[in-house]
C-alpha positions in Angstrom: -7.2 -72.9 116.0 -5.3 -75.8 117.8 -2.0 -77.2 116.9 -3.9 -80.5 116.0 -5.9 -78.9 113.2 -2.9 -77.4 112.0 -1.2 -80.3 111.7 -3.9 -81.7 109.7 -4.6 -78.9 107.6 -1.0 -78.6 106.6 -0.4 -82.5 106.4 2.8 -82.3 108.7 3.3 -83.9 112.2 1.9 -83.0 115.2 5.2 -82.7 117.3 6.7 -80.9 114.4 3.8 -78.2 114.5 4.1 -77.5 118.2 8.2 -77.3 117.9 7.6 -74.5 114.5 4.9 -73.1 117.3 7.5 -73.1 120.4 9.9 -71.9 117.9 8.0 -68.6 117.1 7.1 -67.9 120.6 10.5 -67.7 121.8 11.0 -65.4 118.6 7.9 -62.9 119.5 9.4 -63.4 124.0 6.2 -65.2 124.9 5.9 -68.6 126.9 4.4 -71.3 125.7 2.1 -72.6 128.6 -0.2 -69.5 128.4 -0.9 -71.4 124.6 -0.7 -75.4 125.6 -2.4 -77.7 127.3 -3.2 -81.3 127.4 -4.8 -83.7 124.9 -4.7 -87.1 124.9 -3.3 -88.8 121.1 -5.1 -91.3 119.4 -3.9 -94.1 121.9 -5.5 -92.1 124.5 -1.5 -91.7 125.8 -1.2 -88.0 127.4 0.0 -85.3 125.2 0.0 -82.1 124.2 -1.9 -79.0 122.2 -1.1 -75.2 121.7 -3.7 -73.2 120.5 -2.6 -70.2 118.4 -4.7 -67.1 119.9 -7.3 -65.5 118.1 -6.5 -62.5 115.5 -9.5 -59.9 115.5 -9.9 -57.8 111.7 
């Protein structure tokens, strides 16, 4: 699931989902770009993503 649909979802801002998202990777010691990458906004400006990865049951 991508940051974006999060953000949706949960009805907050994007760049606040990716901060709460950096946030808990420092807390579990992993780096962020293996999660990120790039996606342009609505204005077709650069920006950014993070996927979360996926949890197998």
């Amino acid at each position: 699931m991508s940051s974006l649909e999060i953000a949706e979802l949960t009805g907050k801002r994007h760049d606040h989902v990716l901060a709460d998202i950096r946030k808990l990777l420092m807390e579990l010691r992993k780096t962020s770009p293996e999660y990120s990458g790039h996606v342009p906004d609505s204005y077709g400006r650069p920006g950014s993503s993070s996927t979360s990865p996926s949890v197998r049951r």
